[in-house]
C-alpha positions in Angstrom: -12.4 -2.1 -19.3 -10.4 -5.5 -19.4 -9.3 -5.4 -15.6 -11.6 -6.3 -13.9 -12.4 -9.6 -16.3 -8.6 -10.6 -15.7 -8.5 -9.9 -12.1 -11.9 -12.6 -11.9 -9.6 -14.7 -13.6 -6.2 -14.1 -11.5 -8.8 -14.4 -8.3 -10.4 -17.7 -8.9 -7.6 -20.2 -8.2 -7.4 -17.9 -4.4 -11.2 -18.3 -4.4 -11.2 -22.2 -4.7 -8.1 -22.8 -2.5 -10.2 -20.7 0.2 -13.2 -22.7 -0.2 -11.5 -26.2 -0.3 -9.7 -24.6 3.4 -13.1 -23.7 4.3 -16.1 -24.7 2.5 -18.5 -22.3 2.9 -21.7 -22.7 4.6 -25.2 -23.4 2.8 -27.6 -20.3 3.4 -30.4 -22.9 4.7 -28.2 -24.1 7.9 -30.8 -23.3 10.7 -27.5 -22.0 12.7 -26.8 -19.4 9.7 -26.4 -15.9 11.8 -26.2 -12.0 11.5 -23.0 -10.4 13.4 -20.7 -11.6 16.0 -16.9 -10.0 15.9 -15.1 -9.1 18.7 -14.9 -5.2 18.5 -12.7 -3.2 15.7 -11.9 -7.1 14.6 -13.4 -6.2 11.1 -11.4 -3.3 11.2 -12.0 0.0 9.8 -12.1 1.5 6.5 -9.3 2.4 4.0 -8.7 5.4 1.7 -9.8 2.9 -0.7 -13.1 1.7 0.6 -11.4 -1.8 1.5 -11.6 -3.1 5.3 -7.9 -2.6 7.0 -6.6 0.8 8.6 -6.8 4.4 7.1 -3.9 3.9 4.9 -2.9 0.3 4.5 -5.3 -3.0 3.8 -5.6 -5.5 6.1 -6.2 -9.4 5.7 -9.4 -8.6 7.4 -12.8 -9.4 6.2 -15.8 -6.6 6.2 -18.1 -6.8 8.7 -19.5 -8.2 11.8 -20.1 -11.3 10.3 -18.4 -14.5 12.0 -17.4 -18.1 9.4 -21.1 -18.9 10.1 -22.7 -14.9 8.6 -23.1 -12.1 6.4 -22.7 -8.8 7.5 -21.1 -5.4 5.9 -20.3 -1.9 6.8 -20.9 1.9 4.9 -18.8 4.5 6.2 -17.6 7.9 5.0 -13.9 9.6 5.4 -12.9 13.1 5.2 -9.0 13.9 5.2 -8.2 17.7 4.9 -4.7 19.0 4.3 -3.1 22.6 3.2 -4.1 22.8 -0.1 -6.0 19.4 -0.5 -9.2 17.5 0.7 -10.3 14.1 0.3 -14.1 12.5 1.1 -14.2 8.8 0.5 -17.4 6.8 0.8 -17.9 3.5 0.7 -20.3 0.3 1.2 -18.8 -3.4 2.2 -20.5 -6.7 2.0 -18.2 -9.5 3.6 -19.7 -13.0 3.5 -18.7 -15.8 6.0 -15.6 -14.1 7.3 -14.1 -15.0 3.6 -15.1 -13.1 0.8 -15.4 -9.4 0.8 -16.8 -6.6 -2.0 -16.7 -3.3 -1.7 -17.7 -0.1 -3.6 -16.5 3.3 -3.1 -15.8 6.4 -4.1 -13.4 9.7 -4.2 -13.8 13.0 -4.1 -10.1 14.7 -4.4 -11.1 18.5 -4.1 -8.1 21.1 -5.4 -9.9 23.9 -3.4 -8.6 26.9 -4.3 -5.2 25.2 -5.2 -7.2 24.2 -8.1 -7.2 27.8 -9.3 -3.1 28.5 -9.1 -2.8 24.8 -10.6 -5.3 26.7 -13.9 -7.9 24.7 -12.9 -10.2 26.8 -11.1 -11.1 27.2 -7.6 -12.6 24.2 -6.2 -11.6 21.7 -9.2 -12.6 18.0 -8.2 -11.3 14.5 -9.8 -13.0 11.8 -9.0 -12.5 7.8 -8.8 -14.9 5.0 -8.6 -13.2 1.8 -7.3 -14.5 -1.8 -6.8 -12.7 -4.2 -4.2 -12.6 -7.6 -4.1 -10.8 -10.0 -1.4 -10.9 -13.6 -0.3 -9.2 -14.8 2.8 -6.6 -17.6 1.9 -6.0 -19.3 5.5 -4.9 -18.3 9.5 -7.5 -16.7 11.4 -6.1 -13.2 13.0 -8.4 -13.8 15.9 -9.1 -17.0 17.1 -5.3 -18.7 16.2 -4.1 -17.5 19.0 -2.2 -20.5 19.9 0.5 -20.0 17.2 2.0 -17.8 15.4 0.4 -18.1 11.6 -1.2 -14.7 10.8 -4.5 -14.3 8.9 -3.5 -13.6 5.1 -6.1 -12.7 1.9 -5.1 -11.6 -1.5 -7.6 -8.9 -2.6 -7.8 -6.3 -5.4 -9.3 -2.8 -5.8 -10.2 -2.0 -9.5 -10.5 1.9 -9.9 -11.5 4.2 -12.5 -10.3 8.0 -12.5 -12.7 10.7 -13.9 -10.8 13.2 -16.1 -9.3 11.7 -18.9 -8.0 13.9 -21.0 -6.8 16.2 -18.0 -4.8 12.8 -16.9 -3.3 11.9 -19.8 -2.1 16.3 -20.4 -0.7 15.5 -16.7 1.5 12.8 -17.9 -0.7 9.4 -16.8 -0.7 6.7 -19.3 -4.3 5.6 -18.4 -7.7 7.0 -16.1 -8.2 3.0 -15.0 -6.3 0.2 -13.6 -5.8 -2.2 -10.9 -4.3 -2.6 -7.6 -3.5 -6.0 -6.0 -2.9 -6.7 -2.8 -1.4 -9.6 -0.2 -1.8 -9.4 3.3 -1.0 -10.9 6.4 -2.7 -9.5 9.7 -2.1 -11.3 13.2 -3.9 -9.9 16.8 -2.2 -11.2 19.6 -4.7 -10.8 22.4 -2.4 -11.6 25.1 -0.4 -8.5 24.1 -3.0 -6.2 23.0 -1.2 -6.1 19.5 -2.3 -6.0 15.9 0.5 -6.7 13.4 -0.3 -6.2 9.5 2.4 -6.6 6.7 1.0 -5.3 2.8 2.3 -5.8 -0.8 0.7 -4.3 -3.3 1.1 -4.4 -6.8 0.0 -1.0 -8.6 0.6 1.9 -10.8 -1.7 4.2 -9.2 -0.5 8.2 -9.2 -2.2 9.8 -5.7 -4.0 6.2 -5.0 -5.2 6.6 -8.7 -7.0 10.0 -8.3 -4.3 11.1 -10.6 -4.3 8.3 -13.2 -2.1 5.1 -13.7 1.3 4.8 -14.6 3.1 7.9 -16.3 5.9 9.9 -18.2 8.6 8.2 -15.5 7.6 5.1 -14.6 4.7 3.1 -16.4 5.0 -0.5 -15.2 3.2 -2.7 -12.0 5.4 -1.9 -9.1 5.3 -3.6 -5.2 5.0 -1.3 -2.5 5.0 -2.2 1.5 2.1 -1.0 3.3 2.1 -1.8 7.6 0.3 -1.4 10.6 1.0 -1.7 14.1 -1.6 -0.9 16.8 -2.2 -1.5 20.4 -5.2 -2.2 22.0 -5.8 0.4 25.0 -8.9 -1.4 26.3 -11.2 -4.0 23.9 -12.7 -0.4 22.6 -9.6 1.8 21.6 -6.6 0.9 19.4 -4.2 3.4 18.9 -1.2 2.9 16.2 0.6 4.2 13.1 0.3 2.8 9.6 2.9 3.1 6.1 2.1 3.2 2.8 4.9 3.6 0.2 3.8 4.9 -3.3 5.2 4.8 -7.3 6.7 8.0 -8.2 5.2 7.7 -11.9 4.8 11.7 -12.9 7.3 14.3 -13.6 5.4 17.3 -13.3 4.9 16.3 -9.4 7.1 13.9 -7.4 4.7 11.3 -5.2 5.7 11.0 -1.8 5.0 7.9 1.1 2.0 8.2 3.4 1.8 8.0 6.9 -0.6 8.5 9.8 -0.9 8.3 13.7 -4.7 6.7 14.4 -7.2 6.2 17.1 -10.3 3.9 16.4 -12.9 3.8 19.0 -15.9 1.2 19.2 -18.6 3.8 19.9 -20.6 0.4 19.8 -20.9 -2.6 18.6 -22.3 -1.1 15.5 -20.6 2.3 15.3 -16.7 3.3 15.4 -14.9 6.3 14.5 -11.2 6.9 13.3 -9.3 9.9 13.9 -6.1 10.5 12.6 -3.1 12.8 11.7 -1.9 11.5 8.2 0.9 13.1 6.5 0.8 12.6 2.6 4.0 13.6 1.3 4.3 16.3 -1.7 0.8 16.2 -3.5 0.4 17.2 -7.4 3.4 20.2 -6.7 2.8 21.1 -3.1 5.3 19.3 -0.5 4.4 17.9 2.6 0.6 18.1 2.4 -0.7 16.9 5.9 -3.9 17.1 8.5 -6.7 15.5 10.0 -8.3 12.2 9.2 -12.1 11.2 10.3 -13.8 8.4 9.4 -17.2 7.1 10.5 -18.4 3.0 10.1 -21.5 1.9 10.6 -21.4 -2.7 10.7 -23.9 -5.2 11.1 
């Protein structure tokens, strides 16, 4: 597959502004350290295995690791709705509060939709996705003495199981590539975290359902955002958007949404609950219900 060889090439210039910013530190430095966020500050894990929210990406890096460390995060998400459910598991490796890789995958399980869709009861697709993101400048954090948020361009390169099935549905393709720019500020002194997403993508159903299609087939920019406030240091409550193509005829694609709650069990631990509402999913409108997700950092 191409895309991920011309993403390393769209991602290098971002890569070598961010080090010029910030050169990053040799491994040897006796000061070189594990850990060391403030709580929820590498923020949980997205649909797509990528540190942010449950829906949208954040500028964030993954985990506990502070401009001097390495640290990362595995975590596992179940969303259940009507007809639908959706597991997502994922491992994340950020390095000196710059760089971040991730790998995941999705499980998109038609239950026994699958069987009225011809399927067959309990007909999963599946999607492998690598993500990649390198914070540009601001710190979310510690610039809290102005206003400049933190912001990282990222990607998540995903491949969809089901080929042929895809292309029969109408997709043009069982690959591609999403990009993404962020900007995420948390403003301390009024228990607020503010994120504002473009992304760049032609993924049908985050690309469970192939890449571009029989209505639309080109790169499109949609808006994700965030907003959360910060109960205590522990508990951030808020809502999230994430706006979607609308590439296949045989189903229209619908906007996501969720209410959230993530709580800092510990330093190590959190846990995201969620109600997410989906939109109309592969013929069935208004698909909605419970998200959980579980991270483990370091």
């Amino acid at each position: 597959m191409r895309a991920p060889f011309l993403f390393l090439l769209w991602l290098a210039p971002a890569v070598l502004a961010a080090s010029l910013v910030a050169p990053v530190p040799a491994m040897a430095r006796p000061d070189y350290i594990w850990g060391g966020k403030l709580d929820l500050t590498r923020g949980v894990t997205t649909v797509d295995g990528a540190a942010g929210g449950g829906l949208a990406s954040w500028a964030l890096i993954d985990g506990n690791e502070t401009r001097d460390g390495i640290g990362g995060t595995a975590s596992i998400t179940e969303l259940q709705t009507h007809n639908y459910g959706l597991t997502t598991y994922a491992v994340g490796l950020g390095a000196w509060d710059r760089y971040e890789v991730t790998l995941g995958g999705q499980d998109f399980d038609t239950g026994k939709t699958g069987g009225r869709l011809g399927l067959g009861d309990g007909y999963t697709f599946h999607q492998d996705i690598l993500g990649l993101k390198a914070r540009l400048f601001g710190d979310a954090v510690y610039d809290q003495d102005r206003w400049l948020p933190q912001v990282a361009v990222g990607a998540q390169i995903k491949s969809a199981d089901h080929k042929d099935l895809l292309h029969a549905l109408g997709a043009r393709r069982a690959d591609g590539v999403d990009y993404t720019l962020s900007a995420t500020k948390i403003l301390l002194d009024r228990s607020l975290l503010l994120d504002a997403t473009v992304r760049l993508t032609k993924a049908n159903q985050f690309g469970l359902l192939g890449f571009g299609g029989d209505r639309q087939s080109g790169y499109q920019p949609r808006f994700e955002g965030s907003v959360g406030y910060l109960v205590t240091p522990k508990l951030l409550v808020g809502a999230e958007l994430r706006t979607k193509p609308d590439n296949l005829r045989f189903a229209h694609e619908g906007d996501a949404s969720d209410l959230f709650a993530a709580f800092a069990v510990t330093h190590t631990l959190s846990a995201t609950l969620a109600w997410a509402e989906l939109g109309d999913v592969a013929t069935f409108r208004r698909q909605s219900g419970l998200y959980l997700s579980l991270q483990a950092g370091f």
